[in-house]
C-alpha positions as CSV (number, residue, x, y, z in Angstrom):
1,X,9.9,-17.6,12.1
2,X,7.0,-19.1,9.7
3,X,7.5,-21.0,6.7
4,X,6.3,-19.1,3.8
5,X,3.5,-20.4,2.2
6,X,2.9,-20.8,-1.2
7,X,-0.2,-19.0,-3.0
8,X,-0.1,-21.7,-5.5
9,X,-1.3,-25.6,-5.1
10,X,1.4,-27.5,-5.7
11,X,-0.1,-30.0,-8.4
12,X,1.7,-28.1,-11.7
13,X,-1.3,-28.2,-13.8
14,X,-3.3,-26.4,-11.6
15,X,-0.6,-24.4,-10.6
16,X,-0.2,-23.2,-13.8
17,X,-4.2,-22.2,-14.3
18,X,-3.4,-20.0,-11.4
19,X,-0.6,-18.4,-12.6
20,X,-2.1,-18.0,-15.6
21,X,-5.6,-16.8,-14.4
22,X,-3.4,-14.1,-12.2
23,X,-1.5,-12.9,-14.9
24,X,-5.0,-12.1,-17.0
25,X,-6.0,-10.3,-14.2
26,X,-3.1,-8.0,-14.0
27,X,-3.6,-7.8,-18.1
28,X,-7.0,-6.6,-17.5
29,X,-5.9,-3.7,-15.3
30,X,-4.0,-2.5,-17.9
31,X,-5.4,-1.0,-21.1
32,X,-2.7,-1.7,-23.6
33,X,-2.2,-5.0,-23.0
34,X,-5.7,-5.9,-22.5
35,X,-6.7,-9.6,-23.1
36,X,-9.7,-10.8,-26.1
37,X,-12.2,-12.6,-25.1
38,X,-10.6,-15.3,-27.0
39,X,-7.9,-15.6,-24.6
40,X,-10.2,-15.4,-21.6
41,X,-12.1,-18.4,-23.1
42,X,-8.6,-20.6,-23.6
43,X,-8.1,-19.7,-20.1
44,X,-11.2,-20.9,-18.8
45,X,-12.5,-17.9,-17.6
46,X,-16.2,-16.9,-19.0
47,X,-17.3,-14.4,-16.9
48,X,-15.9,-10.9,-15.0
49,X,-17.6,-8.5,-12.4
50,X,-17.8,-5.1,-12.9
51,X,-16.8,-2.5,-10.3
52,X,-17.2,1.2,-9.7
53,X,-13.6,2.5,-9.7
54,X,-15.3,5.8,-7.2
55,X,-14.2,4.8,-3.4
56,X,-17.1,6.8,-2.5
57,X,-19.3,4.3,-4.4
58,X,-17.3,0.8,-5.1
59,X,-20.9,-0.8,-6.1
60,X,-20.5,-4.0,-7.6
61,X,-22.4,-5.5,-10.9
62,X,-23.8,-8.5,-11.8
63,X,-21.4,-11.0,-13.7
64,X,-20.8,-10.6,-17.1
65,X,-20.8,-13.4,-19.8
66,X,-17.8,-12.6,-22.0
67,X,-18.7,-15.7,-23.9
68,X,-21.7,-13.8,-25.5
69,X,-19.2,-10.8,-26.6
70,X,-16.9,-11.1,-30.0
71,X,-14.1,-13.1,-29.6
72,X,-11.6,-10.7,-30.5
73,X,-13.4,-7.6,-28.2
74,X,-10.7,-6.4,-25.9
75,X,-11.7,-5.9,-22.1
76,X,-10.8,-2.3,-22.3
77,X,-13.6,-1.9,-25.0
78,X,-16.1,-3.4,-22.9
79,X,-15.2,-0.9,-20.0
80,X,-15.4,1.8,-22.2
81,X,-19.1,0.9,-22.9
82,X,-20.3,0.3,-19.2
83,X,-21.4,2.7,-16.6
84,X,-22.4,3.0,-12.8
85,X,-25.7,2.9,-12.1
86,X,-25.2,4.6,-9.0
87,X,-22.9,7.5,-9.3
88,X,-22.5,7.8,-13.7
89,X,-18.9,7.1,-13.5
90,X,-17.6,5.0,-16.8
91,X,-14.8,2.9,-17.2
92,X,-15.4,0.2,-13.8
93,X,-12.9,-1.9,-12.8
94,X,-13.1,-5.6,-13.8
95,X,-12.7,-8.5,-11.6
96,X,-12.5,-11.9,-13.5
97,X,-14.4,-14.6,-12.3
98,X,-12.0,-17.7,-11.5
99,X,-13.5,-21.0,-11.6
100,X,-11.1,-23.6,-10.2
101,X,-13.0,-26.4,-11.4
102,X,-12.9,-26.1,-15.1
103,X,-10.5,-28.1,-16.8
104,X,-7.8,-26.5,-19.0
């Protein structure tokens, strides 16, 4: 049997921007306990990609820059405003951006 491996890197600093960074994400699926932009900026994370929640359609959008939005916006308030192109369905699904390179 296979050792399990771990989805973290073992370094704790940058372990804990992953955790962190995950844990946004799940936030973001969520509507009430949506993230501000404020706390996607202390995390690092600057930009998210919008995605039709239709199966039929799943187009993705260009990145968003959620540093050019209020601070204290919540991400459910932005995917109230935005639309598919494609098939008019509102509300997309958001994937945040990670960028493993910033520092924290």
């Amino acid at each position: 049997m296979a050792a399990a491996v771990s989805r973290y890197n073992r370094n704790p600093l940058i372990r804990r921007r992953q955790e962190a960074f995950d844990e946004l994400q799940y936030r973001v699926e969520r509507d009430y306990f949506a993230p501000t932009m404020a706390e996607l900026a202390a995390a690092g994370i600057t930009q998210a990609r919008p995605r039709c929640r239709d199966y039929a359609c799943r187009r993705e959008g260009s990145p968003i820059d959620l540093t050019s939005l209020p601070p204290k916006m919540r991400t459910h308030t932005l995917r109230k405003k935005l639309v598919c192109r494609r098939c008019g369905l509102r509300r997309p699904e958001f994937e945040l951006v990670w960028n493993g390179d910033a520092a924290g």
